[in-house]
C-alpha positions in Angstrom: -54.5 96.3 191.1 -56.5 99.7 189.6 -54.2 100.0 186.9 -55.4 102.7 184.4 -53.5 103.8 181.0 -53.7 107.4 180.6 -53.7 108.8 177.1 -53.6 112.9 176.4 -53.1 114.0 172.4 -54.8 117.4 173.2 -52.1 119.7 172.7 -48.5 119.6 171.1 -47.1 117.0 173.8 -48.4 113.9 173.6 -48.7 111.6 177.1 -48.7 108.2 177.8 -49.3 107.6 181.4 -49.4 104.7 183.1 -51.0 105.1 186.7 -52.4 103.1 189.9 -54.2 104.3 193.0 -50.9 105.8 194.5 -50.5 108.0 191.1 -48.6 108.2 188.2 -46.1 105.2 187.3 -44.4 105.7 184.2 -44.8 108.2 181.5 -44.2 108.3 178.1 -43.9 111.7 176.2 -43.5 112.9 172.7 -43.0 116.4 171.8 -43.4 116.3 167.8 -47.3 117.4 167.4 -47.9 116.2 163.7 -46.7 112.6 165.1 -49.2 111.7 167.7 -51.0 108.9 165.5 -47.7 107.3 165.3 -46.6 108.0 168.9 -49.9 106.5 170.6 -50.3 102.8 169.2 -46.3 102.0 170.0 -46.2 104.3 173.1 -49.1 102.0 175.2 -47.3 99.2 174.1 -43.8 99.9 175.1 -45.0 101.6 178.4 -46.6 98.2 179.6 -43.9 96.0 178.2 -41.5 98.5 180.2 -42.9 97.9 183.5 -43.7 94.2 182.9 -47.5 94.7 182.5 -49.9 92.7 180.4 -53.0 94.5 178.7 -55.1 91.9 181.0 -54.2 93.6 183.8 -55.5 96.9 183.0 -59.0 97.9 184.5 -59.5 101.1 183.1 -58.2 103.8 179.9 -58.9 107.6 180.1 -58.3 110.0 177.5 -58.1 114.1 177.4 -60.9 114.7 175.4 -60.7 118.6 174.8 -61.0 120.9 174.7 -57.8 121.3 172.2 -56.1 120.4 169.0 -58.8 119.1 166.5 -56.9 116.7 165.2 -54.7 115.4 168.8 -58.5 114.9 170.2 -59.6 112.5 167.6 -56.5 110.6 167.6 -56.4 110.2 171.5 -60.6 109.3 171.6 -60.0 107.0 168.8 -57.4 104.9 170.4 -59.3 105.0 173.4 -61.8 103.9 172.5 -60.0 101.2 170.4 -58.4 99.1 173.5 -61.7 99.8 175.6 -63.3 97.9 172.8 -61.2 95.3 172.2 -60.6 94.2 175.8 -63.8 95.3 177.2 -62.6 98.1 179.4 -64.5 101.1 180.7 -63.4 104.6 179.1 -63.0 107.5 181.4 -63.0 111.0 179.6 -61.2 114.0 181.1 -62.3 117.4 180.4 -59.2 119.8 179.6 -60.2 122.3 181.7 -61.2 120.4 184.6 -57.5 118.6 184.5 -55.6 121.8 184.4 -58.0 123.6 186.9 -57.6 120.8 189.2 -53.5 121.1 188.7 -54.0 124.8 189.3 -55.7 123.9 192.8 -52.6 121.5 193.5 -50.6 124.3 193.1 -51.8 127.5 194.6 -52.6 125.0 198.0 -55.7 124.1 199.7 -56.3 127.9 201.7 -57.1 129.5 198.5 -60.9 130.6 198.7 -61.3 132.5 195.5 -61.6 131.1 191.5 -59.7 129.3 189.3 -60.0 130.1 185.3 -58.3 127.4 183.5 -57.4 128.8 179.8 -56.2 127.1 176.6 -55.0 129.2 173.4 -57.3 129.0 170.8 -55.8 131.1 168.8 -55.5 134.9 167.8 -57.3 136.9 170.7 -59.7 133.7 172.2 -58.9 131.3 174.6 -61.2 128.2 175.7 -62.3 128.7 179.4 -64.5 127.9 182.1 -64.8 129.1 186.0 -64.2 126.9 189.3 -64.6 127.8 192.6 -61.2 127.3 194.1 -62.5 125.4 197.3 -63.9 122.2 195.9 -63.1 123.0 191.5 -67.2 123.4 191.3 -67.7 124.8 187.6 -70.1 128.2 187.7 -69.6 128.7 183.7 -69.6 126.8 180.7 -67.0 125.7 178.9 -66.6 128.1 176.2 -64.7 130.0 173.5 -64.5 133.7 174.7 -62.5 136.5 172.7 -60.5 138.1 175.6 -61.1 141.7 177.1 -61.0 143.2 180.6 -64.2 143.0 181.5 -64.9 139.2 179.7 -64.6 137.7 183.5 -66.6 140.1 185.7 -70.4 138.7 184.3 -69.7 135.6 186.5 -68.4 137.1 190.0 -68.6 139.7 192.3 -66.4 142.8 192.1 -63.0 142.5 193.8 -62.6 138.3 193.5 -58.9 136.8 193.3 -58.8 134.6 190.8 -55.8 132.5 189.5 -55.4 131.8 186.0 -53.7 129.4 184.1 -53.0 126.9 181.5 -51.6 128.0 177.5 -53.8 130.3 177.0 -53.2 132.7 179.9 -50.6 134.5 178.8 -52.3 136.2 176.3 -54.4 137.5 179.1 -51.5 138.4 181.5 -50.5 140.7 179.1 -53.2 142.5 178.3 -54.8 143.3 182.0 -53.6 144.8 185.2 -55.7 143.7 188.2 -54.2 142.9 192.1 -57.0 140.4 192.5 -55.7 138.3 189.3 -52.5 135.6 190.2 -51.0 133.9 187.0 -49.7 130.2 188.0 -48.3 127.4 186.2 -50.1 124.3 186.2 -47.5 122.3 186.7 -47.1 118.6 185.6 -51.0 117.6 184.2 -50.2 114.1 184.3 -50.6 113.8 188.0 -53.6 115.2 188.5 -54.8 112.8 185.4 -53.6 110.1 187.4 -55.8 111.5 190.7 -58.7 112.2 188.6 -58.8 108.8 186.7 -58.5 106.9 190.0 -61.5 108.5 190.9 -63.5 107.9 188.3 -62.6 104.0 188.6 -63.0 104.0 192.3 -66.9 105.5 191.8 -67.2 103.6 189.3 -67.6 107.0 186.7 -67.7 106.0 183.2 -68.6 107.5 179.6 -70.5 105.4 177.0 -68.2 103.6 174.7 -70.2 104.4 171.4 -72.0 107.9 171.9 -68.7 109.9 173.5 -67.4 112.3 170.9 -64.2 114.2 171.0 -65.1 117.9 173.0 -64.2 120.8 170.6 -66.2 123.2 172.4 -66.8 125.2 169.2 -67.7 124.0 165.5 -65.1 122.3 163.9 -64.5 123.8 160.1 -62.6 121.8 157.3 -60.4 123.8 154.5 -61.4 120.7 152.5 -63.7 121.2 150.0 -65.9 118.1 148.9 -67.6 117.8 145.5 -70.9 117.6 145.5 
């Protein structure tokens, strides 16, 4: 069996997914986004006991690992990292944009030859982002934290390109552009191209270092809390 348990705490739903080579199995979700330390733990617990699954049986966990919310990143990495550790798993970390760029493709169909540009609301006027050729989701730009203006996508590619945006940050950009060449999608339901994407990784045997991965903020985290010196 390629069981994997599937863990995203990146944004304000938390997921437990529990998924095999075919896809996803089971899912658990909770909404309430100050809660996802105390959703997690129980969550993988009751999911397995749900479908009559022992922790031995598990070959691999992945985790969303940002971008997204500070504080949902740690929590997912850290119990990640936690079951990896104690049963000797391999971890599998998901970028954000990737999984959302690759449930954009899903969507808009395989005939689609132009770009996909993935965006997640980082508040005010600035979205994370990054640019993938539709055809086979190669990235052509960073990862990054751009401030959002009409021209912010054209220093990648050629005039006239159809691009499809999508994701919680896209919205913000919809509004604020006219262009025929840009399509707004929804990305549908993430956890099934977490599912694809971890199988993937298992099957090729892709994995991150247990000790040196850090959660991806993509930009500097700042504290309010002031330390005495």
């Amino acid at each position: 069996m390629s069981l994997i348990i599937n863990i995203d705490t990146s944004n304000k739903i938390a997921q437990v997914i529990l998924s095999d080579k075919d896809g996803v199995i089971d899912i658990l979700a909770d909404s309430q986004a100050m809660e996802h330390a105390s959703f997690l733990q129980p969550a993988i617990k009751r999911i397995l006991e749900k479908n009559h699954i022992d922790f031995n049986d598990i070959k691999a966990v992945s985790v969303v690992n940002g971008p997204g919310s500070y504080t949902g990143l740690r929590i997912g990495l850290a119990g990640a990292k936690g079951i990896c550790h104690v049963l000797g798993l391999p971890l599998i970390a998901h970028n954000t944009l990737d999984v959302i760029a690759h449930s954009l493709k899903n969507r808009i169909g395989p005939d689609f030859r132009g770009f996909i540009c993935p965006m997640i609301d980082a508040r005010r006027m600035e979205v994370f982002t990054a640019l993938y050729k539709a055809e086979n989701l190669e990235k052509i730009s960073n990862v990054e934290a751009k401030v959002l203006d009409e021209n912010f996508i054209q220093e990648y590619l050629p005039f006239g390109s159809k691009i499809v945006f999508g994701g919680d940050g896209a919205g913000k950009f919809k509004a604020s552009v006219e262009n025929e060449n840009y399509q707004f999608a929804n990305e549908g339901d993430l956890s099934v191209s977490i599912a694809k994407m971890s199988y993937e990784r298992l099957l090729h045997e892709q994995f991150d270092d247990l000790i040196l991965t850090e959660p991806f903020y993509s930009k500097a985290f700042y504290s309010t809390i002031k330390l005495n010196k």
